[in-house]
C-alpha positions as CSV (number, residue, x, y, z in Angstrom):
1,X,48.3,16.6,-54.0
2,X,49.2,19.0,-57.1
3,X,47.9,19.3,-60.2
4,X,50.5,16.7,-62.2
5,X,49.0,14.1,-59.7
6,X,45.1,15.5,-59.9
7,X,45.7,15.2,-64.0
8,X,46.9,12.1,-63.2
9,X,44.1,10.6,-61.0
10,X,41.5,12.3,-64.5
11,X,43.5,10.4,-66.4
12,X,42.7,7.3,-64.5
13,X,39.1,8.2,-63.6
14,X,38.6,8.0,-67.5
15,X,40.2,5.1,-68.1
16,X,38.5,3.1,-65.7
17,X,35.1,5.1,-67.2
18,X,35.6,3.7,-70.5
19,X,36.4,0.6,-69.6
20,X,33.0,0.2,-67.1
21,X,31.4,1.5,-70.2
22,X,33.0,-1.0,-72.4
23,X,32.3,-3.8,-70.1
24,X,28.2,-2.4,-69.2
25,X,28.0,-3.6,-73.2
26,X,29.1,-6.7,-72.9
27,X,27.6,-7.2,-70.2
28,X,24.4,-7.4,-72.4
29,X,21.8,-5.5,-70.4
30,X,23.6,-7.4,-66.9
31,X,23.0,-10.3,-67.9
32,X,26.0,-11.8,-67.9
33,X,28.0,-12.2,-64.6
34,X,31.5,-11.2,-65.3
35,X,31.4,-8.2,-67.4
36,X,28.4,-6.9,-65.0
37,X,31.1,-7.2,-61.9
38,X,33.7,-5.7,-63.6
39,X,31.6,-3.3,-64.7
40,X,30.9,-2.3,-61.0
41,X,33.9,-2.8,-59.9
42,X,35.8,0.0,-62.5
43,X,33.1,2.1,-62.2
44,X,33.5,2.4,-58.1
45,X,37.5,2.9,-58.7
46,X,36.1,5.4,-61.5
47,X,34.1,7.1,-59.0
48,X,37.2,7.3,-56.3
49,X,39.6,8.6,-59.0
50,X,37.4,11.5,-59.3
51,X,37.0,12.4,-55.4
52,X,40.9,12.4,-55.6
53,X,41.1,14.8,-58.4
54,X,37.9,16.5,-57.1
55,X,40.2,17.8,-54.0
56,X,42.6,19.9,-56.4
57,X,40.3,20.8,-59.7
58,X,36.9,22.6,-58.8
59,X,34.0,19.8,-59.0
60,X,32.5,21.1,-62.3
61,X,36.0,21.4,-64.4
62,X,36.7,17.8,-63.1
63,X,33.3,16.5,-64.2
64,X,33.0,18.5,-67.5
65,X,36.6,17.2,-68.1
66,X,35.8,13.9,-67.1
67,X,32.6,13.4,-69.3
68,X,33.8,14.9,-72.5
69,X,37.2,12.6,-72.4
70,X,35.2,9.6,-71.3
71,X,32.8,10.3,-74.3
72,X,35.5,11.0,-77.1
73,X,37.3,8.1,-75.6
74,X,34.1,5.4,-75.1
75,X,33.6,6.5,-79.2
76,X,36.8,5.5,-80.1
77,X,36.8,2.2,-78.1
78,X,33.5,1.9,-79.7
79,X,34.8,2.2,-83.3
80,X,37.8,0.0,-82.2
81,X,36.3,-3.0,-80.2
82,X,32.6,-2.4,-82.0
83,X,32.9,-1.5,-85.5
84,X,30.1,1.6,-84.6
85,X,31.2,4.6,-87.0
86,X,30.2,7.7,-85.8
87,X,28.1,9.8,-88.8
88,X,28.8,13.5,-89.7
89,X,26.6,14.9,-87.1
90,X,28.3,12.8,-84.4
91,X,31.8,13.8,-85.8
92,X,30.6,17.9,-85.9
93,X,29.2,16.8,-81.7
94,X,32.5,15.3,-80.8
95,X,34.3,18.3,-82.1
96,X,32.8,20.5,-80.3
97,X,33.1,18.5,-77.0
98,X,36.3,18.4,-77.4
99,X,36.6,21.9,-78.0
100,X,34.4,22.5,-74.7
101,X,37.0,20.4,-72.7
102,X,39.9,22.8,-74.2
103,X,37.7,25.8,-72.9
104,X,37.0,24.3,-69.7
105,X,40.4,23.5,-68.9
106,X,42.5,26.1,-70.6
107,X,40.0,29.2,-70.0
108,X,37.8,28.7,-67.0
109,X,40.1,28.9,-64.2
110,X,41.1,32.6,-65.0
């Protein structure tokens, strides 16, 4: 596998993040029997996404990587789907993990 297909299989990994996470709140605490299964479901095909890219991209790039996109990306579903704005101090946190993903991907390999 190369690293176009393990970018690929991140990209993925967060996508189906998001949506489990998505899902896990409408699921309203599991309460309610379709979201909670495809919440477990995309979290699982979340979980293999990330062993495939896991055998290209050392473990911690792929999970810092992983958690800061699934965070930006769960906010903006959240202000999208949720109407939950974000204040300054969240804005000034999501900055910076965004600029911590930049590091960890463009920097720590060297």
């Amino acid at each position: 596998m190369n690293s176009a297909t393990s970018y690929a299989f991140l990209a993925l990994a967060v996508l189906l993040g998001v949506t489990s996470n998505s899902f896990a709140k409408s699921a309203e605490g599991f309460t309610l029997l379709v979201p909670s299964i495809i919440t477990a479901i995309m979290i699982v095909l979340c979980m293999y996404a990330l062993s495939m890219v896991m055998k290209n991209i050392p473990m911690g790039i792929t999970y810092a990587s992983f958690a800061g996109l699934t965070i930006i990306s769960t906010v903006i579903v959240g202000v999208v789907r949720f109407n939950q704005i974000p204040n300054l101090y969240s804005m000034i946190g999501l900055c910076l993990i965004i600029i911590g993903v930049l590091m960890v991907n463009l920097l720590g390999n060297n």
